[in-house]
C-alpha positions as CSV (number, residue, x, y, z in Angstrom):
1,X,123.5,114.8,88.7
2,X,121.0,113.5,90.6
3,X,120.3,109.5,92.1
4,X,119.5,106.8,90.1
5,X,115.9,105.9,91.2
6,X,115.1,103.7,88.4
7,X,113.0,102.6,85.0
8,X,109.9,102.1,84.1
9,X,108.4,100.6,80.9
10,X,105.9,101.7,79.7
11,X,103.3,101.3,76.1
12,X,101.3,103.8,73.9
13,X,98.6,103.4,71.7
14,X,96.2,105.3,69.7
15,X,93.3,103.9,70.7
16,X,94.1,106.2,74.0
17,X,95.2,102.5,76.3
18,X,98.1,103.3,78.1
19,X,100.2,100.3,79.9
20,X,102.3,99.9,82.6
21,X,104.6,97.0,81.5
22,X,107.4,96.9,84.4
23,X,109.9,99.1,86.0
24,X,113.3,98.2,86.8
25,X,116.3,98.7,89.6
26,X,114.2,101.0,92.0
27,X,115.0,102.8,94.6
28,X,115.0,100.8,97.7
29,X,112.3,102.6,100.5
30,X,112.3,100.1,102.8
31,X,114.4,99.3,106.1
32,X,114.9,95.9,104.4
33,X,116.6,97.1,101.6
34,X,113.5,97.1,99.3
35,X,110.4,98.6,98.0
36,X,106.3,97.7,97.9
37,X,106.0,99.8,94.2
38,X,102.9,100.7,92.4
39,X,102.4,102.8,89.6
40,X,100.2,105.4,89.6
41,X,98.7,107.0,86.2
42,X,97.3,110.4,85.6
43,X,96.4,113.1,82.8
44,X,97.1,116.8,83.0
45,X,95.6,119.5,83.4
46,X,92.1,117.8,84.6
47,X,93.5,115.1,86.2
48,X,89.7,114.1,86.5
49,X,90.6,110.0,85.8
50,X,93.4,108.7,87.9
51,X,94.3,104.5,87.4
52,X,96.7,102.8,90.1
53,X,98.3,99.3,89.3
54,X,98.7,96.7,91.7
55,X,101.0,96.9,94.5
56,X,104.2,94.6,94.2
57,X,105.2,93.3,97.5
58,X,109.6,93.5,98.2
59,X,110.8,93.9,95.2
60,X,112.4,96.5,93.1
61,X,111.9,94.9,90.0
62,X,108.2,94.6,89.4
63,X,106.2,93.5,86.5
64,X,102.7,95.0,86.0
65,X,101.5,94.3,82.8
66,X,98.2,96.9,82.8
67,X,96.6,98.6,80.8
68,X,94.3,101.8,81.4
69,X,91.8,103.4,78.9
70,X,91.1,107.4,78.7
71,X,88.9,109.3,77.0
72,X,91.2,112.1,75.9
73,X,94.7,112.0,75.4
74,X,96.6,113.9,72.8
75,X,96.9,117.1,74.0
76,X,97.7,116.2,77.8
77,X,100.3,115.8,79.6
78,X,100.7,112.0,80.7
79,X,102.2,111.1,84.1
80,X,103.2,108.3,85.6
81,X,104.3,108.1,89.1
82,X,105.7,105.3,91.2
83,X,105.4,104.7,94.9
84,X,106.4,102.7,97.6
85,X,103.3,102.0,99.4
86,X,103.0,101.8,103.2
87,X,99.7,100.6,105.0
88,X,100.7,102.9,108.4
89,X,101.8,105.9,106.5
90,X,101.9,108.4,103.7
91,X,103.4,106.5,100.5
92,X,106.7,107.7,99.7
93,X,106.8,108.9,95.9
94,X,110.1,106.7,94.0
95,X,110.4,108.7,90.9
96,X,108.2,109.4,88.4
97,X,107.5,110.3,83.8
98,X,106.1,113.5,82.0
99,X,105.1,113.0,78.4
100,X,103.6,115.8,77.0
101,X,101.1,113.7,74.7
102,X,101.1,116.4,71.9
103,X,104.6,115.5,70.8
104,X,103.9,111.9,70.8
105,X,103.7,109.8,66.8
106,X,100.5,108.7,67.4
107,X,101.3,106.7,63.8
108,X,102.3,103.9,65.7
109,X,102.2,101.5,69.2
110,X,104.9,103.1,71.3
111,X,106.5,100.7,74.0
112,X,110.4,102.1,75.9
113,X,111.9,102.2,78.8
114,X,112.1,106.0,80.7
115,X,114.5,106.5,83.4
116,X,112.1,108.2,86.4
117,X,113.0,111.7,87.1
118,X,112.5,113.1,91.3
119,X,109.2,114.4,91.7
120,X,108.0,117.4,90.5
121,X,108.0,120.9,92.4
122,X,104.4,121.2,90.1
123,X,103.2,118.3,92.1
124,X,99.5,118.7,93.2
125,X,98.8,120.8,96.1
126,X,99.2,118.3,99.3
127,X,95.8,118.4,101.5
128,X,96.8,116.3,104.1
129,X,96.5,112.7,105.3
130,X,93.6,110.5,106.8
131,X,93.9,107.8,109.0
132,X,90.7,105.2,109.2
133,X,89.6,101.6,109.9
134,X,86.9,100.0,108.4
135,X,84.7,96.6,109.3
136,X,81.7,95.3,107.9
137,X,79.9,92.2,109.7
138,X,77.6,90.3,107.0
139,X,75.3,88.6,109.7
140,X,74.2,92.0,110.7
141,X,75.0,94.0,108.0
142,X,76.6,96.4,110.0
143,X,79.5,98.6,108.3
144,X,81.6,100.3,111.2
145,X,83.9,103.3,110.5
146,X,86.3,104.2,112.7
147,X,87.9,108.0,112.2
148,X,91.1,107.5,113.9
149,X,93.5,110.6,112.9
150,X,94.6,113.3,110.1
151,X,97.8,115.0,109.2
152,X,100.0,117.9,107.8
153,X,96.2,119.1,106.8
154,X,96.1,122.7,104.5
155,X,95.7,125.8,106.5
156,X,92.7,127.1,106.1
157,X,92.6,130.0,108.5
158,X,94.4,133.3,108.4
159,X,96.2,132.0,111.5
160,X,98.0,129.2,109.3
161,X,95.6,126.8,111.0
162,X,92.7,125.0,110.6
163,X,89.3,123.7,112.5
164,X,89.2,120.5,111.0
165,X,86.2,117.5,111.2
166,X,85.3,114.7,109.5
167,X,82.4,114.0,107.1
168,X,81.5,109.9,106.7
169,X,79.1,109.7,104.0
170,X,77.7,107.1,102.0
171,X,76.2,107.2,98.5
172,X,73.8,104.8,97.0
173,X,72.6,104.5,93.0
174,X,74.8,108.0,92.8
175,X,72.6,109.8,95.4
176,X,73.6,110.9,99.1
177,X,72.3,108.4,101.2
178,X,73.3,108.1,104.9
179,X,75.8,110.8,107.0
180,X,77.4,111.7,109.8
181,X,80.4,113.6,111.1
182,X,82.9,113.6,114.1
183,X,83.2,116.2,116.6
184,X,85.5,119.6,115.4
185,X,89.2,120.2,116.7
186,X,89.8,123.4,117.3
187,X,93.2,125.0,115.8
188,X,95.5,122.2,114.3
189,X,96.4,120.4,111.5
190,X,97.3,117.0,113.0
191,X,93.6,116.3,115.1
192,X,93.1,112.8,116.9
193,X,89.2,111.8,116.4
194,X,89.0,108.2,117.5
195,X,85.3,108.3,117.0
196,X,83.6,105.6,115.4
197,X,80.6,105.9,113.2
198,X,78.5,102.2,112.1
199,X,75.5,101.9,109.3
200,X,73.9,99.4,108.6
201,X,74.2,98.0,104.8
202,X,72.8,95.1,103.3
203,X,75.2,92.9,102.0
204,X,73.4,93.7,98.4
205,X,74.1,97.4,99.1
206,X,77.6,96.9,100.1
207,X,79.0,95.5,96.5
208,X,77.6,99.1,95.5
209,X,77.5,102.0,98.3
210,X,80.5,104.0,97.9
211,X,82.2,106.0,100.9
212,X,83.2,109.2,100.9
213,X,85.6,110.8,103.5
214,X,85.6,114.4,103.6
215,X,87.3,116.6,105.6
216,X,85.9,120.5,105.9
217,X,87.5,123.6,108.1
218,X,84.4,124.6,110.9
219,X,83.9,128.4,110.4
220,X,81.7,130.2,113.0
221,X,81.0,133.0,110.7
222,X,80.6,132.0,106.9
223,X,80.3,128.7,105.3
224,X,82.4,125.5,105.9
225,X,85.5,124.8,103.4
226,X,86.3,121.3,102.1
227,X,89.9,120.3,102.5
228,X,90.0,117.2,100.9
229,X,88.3,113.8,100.3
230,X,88.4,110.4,99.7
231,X,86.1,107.4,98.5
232,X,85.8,103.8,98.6
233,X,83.8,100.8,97.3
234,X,84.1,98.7,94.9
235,X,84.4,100.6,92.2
236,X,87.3,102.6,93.4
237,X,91.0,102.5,92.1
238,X,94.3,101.6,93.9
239,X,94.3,102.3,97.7
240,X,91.0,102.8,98.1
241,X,90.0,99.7,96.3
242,X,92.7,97.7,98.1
243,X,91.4,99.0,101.7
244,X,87.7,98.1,100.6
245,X,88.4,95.0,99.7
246,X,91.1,94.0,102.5
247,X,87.5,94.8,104.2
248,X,85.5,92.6,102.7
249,X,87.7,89.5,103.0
250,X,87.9,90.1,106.4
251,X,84.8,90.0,108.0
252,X,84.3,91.1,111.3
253,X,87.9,92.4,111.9
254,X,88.6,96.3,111.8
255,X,91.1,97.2,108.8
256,X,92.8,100.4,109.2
257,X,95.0,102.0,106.5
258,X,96.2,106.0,105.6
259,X,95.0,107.6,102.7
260,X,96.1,111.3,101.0
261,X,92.9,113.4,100.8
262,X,92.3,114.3,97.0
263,X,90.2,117.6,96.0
264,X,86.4,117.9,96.2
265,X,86.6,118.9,93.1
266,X,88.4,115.6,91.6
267,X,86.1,113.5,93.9
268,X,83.1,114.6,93.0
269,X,83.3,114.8,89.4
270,X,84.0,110.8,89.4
271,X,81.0,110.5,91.9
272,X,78.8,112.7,89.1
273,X,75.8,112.7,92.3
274,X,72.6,112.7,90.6
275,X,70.9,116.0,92.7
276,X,67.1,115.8,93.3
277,X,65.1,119.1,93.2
278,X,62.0,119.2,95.3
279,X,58.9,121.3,93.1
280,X,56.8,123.6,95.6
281,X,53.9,122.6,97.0
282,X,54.8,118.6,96.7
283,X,56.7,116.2,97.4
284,X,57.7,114.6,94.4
285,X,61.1,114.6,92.8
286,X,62.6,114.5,89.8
């Protein structure tokens, strides 16, 4: 029998809206005998549209009341995770719900309480861990990133290392606009960057530039690999929109936080770049 980790409560409906009502008697995470929970909400197999609630600060008794809306439902598999978030470290996963969707009475609104289950061994693939600070300074519309460190990275090399760097990138109207990238470290999966990257970005730009963090594998002799990535901005979910935002009500002061890299793949198909293709012999676009 395993622990008791907790409830959650959660609601159903047809018109594909699922909610996160509230969970009850977590786990404690914390030192202090307590948790920081949020719920995080995905579909399988695409796992192409992930939600994340609020973050509830000390308790283990939170109430979220949210609601998230997919496109496509009935023939996924729902899940719901909870975590105990942690601005300095990886977030510790409490417990989390499977609901395979095709079994569900979709006749009805469905609202229950699920005891949480230990996380899956069918868990995503981890790709590591991505330590960064951001500041933005409206009088000079300067937005400074800071790459500080990454860790427990994927191997990427034969030698069950990798040559990891880091990719700052930001994308305006859906386009690439602005880049650059740190320095590579040779042979580990923990590297220490400390470099710091700054762009400037109008105050008008910032309420709709999105950053992306990538981090690649250097190869001498064929093409770079992506490990993982991660975007920000204001249209972002959960961490990513809490870090962005923690930015932006802080002016002028540097905000670091850890994030766990997601796939390219994931990334970019919620980006959905437009991709301009230059006609020979000009130099228009279209």
């Amino acid at each position: 029998m395993g622990h008791w980790i907790g409830k959650l409560q959660y609601s159903l409906e047809f018109s594909l809206t699922v909610g996160i009502k509230e969970a009850a008697a977590l786990k404690a995470m914390d030192l202090g005998g307590t948790s920081d929970p949020y719920v995080k909400v995905y579909i399988l197999p695409k796992k192409s549209k992930t939600f994340e609630t609020k973050v509830f600060r000390k308790t283990l008794n939170p109430v979220f009341n949210e609601n998230f809306k997919y496109q496509e439902l009935i023939e996924s598999t729902l899940v719901m995770q909870v975590y105990d978030f942690n601005r300095f470290s990886k977030h510790d996963m409490i417990g989390e719900i499977r609901l395979n969707l095709s079994t569900v009475d979709w006749n009805h609104v469905i609202e229950e309480w699920r005891d949480l289950s230990e996380a899956s061994k069918h868990e995503q693939e981890h790709l590591g861990d991505i330590c960064f600070s951001l500041r933005y300074v409206p009088a000079s519309s300067k937005l400074t990133v800071i790459i500080l460190e990454a860790k427990n990275l994927k191997r990427m090399d034969q030698g069950g290392s990798s040559d990891p760097y880091v990719k700052v990138q930001l994308i305006l109207d859906k386009k690439k606009w602005k880049k650059k990238k740190t320095s590579v470290k040779m042979q580990t999966l923990n590297p220490y960057f400390n470099e710091s990257f700054t762009f400037e970005v109008s105050f008008e730009q910032i309420q709709k530039v999105q950053l992306v963090i990538s981090v690649w594998d250097h190869d001498k002799m064929s093409r770079n690999n992506a490990i993982g990535k991660i975007y920000l901005g204001c249209d972002a979910t959960g961490n990513q929109l809490r870090h962005w935002a923690d930015m932006l009500s802080n002016p002028r002061k540097p905000v670091a936080q850890w994030h766990t890299l997601l796939s390219s793949e994931q990334v970019d198909t919620t980006l959905a770049l437009k991709h301009t293709l230059k006609i020979p012999f000009t130099n228009k676009t279209f």
